[in-house]
C-alpha positions as a printed Julia matrix, in Angstrom:
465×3 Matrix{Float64}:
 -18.82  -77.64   51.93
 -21.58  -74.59   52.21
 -18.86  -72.4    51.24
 -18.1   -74.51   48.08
 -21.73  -75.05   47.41
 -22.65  -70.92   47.41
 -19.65  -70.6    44.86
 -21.39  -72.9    42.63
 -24.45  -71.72   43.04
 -23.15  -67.78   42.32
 -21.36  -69.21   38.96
 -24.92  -71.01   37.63
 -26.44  -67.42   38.66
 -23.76  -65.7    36.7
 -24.21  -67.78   34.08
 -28.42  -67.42   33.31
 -27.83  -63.86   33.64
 -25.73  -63.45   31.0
 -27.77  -65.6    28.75
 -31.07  -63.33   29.4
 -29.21  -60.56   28.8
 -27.2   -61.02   25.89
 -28.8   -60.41   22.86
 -26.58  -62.55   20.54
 -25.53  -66.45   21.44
 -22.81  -67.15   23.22
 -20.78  -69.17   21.15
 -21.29  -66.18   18.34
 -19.72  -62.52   18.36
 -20.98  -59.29   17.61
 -19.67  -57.52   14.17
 -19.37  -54.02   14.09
 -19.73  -51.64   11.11
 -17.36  -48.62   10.76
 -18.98  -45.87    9.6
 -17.03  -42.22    8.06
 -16.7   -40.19   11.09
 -17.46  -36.93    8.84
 -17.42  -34.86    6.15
 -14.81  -31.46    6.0
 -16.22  -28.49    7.6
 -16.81  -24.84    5.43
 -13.36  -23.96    6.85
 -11.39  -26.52    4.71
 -12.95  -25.19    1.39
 -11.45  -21.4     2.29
  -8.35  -20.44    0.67
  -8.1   -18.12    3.07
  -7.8   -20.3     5.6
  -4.33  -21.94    4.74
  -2.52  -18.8     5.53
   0.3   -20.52    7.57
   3.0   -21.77    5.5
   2.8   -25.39    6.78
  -0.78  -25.13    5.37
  -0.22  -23.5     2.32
   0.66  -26.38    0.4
  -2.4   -28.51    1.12
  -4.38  -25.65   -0.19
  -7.64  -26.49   -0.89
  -8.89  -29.85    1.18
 -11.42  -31.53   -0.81
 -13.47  -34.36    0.27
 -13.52  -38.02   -1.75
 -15.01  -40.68   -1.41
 -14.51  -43.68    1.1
 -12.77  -41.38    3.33
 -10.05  -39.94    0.45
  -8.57  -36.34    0.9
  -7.28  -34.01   -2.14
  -5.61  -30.86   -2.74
  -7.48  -28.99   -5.39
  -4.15  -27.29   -6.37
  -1.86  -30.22   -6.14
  -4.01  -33.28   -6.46
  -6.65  -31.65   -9.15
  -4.8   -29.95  -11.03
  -4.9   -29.74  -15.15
  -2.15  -28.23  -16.17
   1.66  -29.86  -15.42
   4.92  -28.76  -15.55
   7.93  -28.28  -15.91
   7.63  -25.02  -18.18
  10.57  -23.82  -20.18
  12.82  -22.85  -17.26
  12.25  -25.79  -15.71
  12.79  -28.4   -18.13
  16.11  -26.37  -19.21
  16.99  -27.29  -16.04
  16.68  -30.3   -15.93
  18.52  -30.7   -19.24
  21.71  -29.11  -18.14
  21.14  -31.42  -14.95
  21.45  -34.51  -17.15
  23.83  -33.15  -19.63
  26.57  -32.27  -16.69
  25.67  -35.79  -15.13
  26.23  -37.64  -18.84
  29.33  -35.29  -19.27
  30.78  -37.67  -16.35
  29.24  -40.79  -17.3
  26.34  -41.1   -15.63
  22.86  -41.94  -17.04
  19.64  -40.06  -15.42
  16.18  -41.26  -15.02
  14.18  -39.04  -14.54
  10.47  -40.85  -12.68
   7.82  -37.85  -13.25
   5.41  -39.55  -10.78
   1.43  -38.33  -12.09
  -0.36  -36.7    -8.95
  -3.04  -38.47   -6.55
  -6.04  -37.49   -8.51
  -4.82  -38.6   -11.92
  -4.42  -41.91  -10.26
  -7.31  -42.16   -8.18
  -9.59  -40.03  -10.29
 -12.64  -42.75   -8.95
 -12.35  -41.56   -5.41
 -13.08  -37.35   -6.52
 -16.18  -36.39   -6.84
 -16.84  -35.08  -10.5
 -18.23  -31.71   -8.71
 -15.15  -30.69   -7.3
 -13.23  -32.25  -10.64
 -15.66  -32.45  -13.95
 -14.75  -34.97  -15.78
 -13.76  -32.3   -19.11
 -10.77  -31.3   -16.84
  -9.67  -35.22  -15.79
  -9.18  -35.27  -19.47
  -7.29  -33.05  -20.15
  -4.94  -33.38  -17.12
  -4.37  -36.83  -18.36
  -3.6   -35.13  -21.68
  -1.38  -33.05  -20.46
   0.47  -35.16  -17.66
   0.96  -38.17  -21.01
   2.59  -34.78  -22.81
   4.83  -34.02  -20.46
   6.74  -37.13  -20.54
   6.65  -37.18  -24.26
   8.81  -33.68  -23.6
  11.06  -34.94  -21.89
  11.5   -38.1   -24.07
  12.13  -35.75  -27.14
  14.68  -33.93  -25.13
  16.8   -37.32  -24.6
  16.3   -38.09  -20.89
  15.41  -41.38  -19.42
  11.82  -41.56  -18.55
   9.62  -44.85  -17.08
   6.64  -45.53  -18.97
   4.61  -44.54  -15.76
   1.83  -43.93  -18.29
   1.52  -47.69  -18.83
   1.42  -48.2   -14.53
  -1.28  -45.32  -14.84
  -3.38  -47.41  -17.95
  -2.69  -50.93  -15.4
  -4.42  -49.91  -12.34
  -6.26  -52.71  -11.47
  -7.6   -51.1    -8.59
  -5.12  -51.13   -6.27
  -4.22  -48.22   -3.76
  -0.91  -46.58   -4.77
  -1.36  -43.78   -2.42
  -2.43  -43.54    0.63
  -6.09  -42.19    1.46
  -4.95  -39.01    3.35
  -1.2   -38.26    2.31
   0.85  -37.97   -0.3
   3.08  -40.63   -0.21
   3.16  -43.55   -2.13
   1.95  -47.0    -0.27
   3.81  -50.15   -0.52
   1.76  -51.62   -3.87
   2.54  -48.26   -5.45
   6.13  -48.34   -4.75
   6.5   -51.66   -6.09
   5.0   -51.46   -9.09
   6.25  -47.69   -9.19
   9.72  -49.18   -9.02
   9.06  -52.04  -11.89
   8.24  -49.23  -14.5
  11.94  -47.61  -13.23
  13.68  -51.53  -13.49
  11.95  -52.06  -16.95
  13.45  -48.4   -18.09
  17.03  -49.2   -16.21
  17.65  -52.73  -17.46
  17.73  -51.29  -21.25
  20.56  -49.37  -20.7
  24.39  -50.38  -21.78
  25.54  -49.28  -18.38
  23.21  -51.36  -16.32
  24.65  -54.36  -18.18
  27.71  -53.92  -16.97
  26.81  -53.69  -13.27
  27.47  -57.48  -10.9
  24.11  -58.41  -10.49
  22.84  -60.93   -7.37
  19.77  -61.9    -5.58
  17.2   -59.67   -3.3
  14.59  -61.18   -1.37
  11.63  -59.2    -0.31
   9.49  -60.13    2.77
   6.33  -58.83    4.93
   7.48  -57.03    7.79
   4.59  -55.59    9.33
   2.47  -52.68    8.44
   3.03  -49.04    7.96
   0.97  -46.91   10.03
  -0.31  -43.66    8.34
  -1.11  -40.73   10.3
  -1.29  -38.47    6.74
  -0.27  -35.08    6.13
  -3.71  -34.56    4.35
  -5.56  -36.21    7.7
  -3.33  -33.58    9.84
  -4.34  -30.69    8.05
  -8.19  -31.81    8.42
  -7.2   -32.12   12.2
  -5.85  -28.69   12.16
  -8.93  -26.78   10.35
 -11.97  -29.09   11.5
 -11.08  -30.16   14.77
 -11.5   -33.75   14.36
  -9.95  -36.72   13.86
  -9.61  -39.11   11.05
  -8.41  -42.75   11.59
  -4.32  -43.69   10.6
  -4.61  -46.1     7.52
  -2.68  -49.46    7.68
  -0.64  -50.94    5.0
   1.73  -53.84    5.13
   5.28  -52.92    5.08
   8.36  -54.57    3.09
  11.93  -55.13    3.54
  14.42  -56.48    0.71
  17.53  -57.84    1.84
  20.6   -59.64   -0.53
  19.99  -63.27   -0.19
  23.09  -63.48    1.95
  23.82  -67.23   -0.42
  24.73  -64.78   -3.27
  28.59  -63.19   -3.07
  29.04  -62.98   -6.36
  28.44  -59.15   -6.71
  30.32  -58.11   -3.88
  30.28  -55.32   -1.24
  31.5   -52.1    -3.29
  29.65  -48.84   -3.5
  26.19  -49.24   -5.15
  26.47  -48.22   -8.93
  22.96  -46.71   -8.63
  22.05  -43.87   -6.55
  18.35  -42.89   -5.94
  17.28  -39.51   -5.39
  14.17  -37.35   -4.75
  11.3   -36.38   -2.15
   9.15  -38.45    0.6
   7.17  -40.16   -2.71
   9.87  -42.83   -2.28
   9.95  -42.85    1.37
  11.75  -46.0     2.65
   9.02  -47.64    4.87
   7.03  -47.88    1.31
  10.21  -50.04    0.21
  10.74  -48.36   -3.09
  14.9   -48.88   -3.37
  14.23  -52.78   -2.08
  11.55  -53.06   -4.82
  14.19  -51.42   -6.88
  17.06  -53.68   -5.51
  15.01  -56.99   -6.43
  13.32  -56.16   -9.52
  17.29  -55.18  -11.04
  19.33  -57.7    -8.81
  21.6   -54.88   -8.09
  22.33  -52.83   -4.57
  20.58  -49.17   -4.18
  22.55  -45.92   -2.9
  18.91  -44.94   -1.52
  19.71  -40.89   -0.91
  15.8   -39.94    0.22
  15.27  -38.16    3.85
  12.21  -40.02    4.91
   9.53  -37.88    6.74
   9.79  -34.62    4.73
   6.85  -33.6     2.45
   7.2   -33.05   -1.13
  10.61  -32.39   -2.6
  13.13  -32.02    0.21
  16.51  -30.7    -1.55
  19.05  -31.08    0.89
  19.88  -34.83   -0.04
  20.64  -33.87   -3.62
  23.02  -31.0    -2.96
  24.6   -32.69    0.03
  25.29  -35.6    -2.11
  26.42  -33.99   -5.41
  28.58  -31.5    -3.46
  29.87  -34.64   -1.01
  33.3   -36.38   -1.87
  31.34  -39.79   -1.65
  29.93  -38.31   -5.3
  33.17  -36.66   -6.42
  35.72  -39.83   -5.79
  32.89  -42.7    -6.79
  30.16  -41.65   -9.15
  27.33  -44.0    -9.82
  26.46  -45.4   -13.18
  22.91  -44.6   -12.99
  21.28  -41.33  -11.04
  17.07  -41.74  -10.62
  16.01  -38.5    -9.85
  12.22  -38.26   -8.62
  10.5   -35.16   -9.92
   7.09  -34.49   -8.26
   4.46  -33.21  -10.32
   3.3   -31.03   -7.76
   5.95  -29.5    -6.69
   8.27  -26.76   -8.44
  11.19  -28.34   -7.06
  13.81  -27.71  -10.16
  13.45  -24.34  -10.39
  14.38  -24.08   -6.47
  18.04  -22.42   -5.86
  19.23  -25.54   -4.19
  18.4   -27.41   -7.48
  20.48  -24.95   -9.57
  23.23  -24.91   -7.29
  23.39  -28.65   -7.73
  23.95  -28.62  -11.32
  26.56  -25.84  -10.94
  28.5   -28.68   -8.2
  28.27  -31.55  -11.29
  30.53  -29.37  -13.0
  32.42  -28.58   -9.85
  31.89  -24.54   -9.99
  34.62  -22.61  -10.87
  37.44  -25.04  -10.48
  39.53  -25.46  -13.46
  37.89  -22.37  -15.26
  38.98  -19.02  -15.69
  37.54  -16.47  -13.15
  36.75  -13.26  -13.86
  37.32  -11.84  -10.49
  39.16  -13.27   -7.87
  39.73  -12.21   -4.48
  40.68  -13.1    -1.13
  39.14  -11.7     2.43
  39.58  -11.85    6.15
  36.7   -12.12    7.85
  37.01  -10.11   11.03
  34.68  -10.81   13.14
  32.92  -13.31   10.34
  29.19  -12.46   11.33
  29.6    -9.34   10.01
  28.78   -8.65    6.91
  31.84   -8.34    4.47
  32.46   -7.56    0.66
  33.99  -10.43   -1.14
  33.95   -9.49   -4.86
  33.34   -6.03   -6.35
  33.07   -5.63  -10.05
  36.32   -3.89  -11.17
  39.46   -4.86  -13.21
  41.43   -2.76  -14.0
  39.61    0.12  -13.21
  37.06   -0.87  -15.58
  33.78   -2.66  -15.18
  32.98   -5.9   -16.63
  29.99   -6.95  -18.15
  28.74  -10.19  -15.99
  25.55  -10.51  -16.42
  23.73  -12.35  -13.6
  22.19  -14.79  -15.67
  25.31  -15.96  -17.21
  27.98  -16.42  -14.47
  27.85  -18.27  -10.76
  30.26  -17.8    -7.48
  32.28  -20.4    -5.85
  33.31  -19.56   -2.05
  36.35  -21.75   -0.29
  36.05  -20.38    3.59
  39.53  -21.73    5.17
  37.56  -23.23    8.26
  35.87  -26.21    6.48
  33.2   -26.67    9.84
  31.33  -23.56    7.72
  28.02  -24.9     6.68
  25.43  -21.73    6.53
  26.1   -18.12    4.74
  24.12  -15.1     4.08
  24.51  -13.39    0.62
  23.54  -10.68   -0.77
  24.1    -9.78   -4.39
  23.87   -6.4    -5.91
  23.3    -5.43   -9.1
  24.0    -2.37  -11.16
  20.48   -1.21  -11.29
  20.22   -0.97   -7.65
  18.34   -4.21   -7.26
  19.62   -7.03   -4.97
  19.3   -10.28   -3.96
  19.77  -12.21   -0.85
  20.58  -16.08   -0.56
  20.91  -18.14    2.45
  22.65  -21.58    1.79
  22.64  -23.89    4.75
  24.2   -27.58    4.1
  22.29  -30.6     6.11
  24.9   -32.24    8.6
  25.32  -34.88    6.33
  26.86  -32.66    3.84
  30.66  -32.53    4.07
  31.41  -29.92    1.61
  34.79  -28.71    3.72
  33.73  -25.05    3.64
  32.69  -24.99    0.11
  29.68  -22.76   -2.09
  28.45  -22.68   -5.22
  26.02  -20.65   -6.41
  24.18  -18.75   -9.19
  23.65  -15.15   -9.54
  20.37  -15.46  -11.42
  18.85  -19.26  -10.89
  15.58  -18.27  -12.31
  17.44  -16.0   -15.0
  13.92  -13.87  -14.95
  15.99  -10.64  -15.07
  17.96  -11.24  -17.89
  19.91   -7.6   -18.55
  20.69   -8.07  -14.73
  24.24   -7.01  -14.55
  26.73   -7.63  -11.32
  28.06   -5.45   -9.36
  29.37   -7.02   -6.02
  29.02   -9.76   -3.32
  28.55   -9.35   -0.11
  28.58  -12.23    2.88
  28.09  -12.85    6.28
  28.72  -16.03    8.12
  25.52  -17.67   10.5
  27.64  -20.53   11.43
  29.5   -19.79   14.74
  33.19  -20.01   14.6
  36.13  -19.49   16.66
  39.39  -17.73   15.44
  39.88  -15.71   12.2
  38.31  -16.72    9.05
  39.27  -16.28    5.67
  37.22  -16.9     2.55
  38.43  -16.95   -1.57
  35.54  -15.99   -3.65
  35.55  -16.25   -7.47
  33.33  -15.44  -10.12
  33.18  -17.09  -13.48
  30.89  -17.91  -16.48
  28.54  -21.05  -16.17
  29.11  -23.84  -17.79
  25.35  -23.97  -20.46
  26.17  -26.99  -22.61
């Protein structure tokens, strides 16, 4: 009993304590205000400091408001591409694609700042040069309208806002709101065209999952230069899944394929969005987790049988306003695989090689027929390699020219990429030496191999309609 009676007295003591000494009541809580950790540090705003290339494209941090990061040379920026090159480019990309009966849309996403031009300050953006980047961003998809492509009205999801966040606060991706409504400017586009018609439609259902958390590129960077920390930024996260009640479409290979950088990432739930919004099933191509424009899904698909033996109706290709990502090799290389290289065409040399051992470097193709040189000009003509050991995924090139000049490729396919040994390639993707002429081809395989090796190379004019 004395025992029992000193517990209940130590409780009641317990008790009055924590009443004198808490300074709130006890049936209420605290509340807590977060407050911004901090501002940048001089280091960020120093071009000189990104001098690593996993820095270099975040080049120059600038600091928003309520905790927003930018990139004065890919958020800010006034001018937009694509320039000439590029949007050539891009038109051969969608004539070979139409050529085989496929439609292109081409989403031209506008950059962070256009779209969340409140959170800049107007010192490190005046508001003469938000103008005119909104000018210019609104005339580049008028270009590409005039040239005939397939483009979202993603000025209209610009002009319809409503406040929302469509990017996340320190990275570049796109958040779950601004993937939906991202992907209903793409449906609206999609469901006007005569092929979509003709694709079995059926029902998607779209739920809340959880949440994505964002540890951002932008936030990393910050990390890197300023040595502290910014908070991850929580979203909620989607899935879309058929409504398994609806057979009627089927289980066949999608009819639309979706292709481009980490914009559409799938945690933000851009192909379900997609998927609901059209009622049809996605071929959703992106490599999550990359920044800006990864092309390795777009030339391991194009160059893939999956793409050869079942085309899709409809291709949406993402192009990043930010990033030069068509005038890339890989990008060239994958409109010279639409029109499946030299195959069926005339070559104007042709030769075959043993490749003994096949890290060495060997010449494949020399410029001579006849005892006469030809005139290929680089710009005009591209090189399609068979190696007879199809487990070949990475060469070294190196192409010389008559001048004396050279140039040296390496092509490495992802795993994913079954392309049995195959390479395609131009001599002059960026055509900026136009009087270029060939002269020979030289290669060395970085794959390791066992046994001989042979490889076919052949050289023929590209295909420019």
């Amino acid at each position: 009993m004395i025992h029992r009676a000193q517990q209940v007295v130590s409780v009641v003591i317990i008790v009055i304590l924590m009443m004198t000494l808490c300074p709130f009541p006890l049936d209420s809580a605290p509340t807590y205000r977060v407050e911004p950790c901090c501002d940048l540090c001089p280091k960020a705003s120093l071009p000189a400091s990104y001098d690593t290339p996993s820095l270099k494209p975040f080049r120059v941090l600038v600091q928003g408001k309520d905790g927003w990061l930018f990139r004065s040379e890919g958020d800010l920026q006034e001018t937009f591409r694509p320039d000439p090159l590029e949007y050539q480019n891009l038109h051969r990309f969608q004539k070979g694609l139409n050529a085989r009966g496929i439609d292109v849309v081409i989403v031209y996403l506008p950059t962070r700042g256009l779209v969340h031009a409140d959170k800049v300050p107007l010192s490190s953006w005046p508001e003469k040069e938000r103008k005119q980047a909104w000018i210019n961003y609104k005339g580049a998809l008028e270009q590409f309208r005039r040239m005939g492509m397939i483009v979202p009205a993603m000025e209209d999801w610009m002009d319809a806002k409503n406040g929302s966040e469509d990017f996340f606060r320190r990275d570049t991706d796109l958040t779950s709101s601004g993937a939906k409504r991202t992907a209903q400017q793409v449906a609206d586009a999609i469901a006007r065209l005569p092929a979509y018609k003709t694709i079995p439609k059926k029902k998607f259902i779209t739920t809340r999952v959880g949440v994505i958390a964002k540890t951002g590129s932008l936030q990393k960077t910050a990390t890197l230069l300023c040595k502290f920390g910014y908070p991850n930024q929580y979203v909620d996260r989607f899935e879309t899944l058929s409504d398994t009640r609806d057979i009627a479409a089927g289980n066949g290979m999608p009819h639309v394929a979706l292709l481009g950088g980490s914009r559409s990432d799938r945690r933000a739930n851009f192909a379900g969005f997609l998927s609901e919004f059209l009622r049809v099933d996605i071929l959703d191509l992106n490599d999550s987790g990359k920044t800006g424009y990864n092309p390795h899904p777009l030339l391991a698909y194009l160059s893939g049988r999956m793409f050869q033996t079942s085309p899709p109706k409809i291709l949406i290709l993402e192009v990043e306003a930010d990033y030069d990502s068509i005038l890339r090799p890989e990008f060239h290389s994958s409109i010279l695989w639409i029109r499946n290289g030299c195959r069926g065409k005339a070559p104007a040399l042709n030769k075959q090689t043993d490749l003994t051992p096949p890290s060495k470097v060997h010449e494949v193709l020399f410029n001579q027929r006849g005892g006469k040189m030809l005139p290929l000009l680089g710009k005009d003509h591209q090189v399609d390699i068979q190696f007879s050991d199809p487990s070949i995924r990475q060469i070294q090139a190196v192409v010389w020219y008559t001048d004396g000049s050279k140039r040296i490729l390496t092509h490495q396919y992802p795993d994913n990429a079954n392309t049995y040994g195959r390479f395609i390639f131009g001599l002059d993707h960026q055509q900026h030496q136009v009087n270029r002429a060939f002269l020979s081809l030289d290669i060395s395989v970085l794959t390791p191999v066992d046994g001989p090796v042979s490889v076919t190379a052949q050289l023929c004019a590209e295909d420019k309609a």
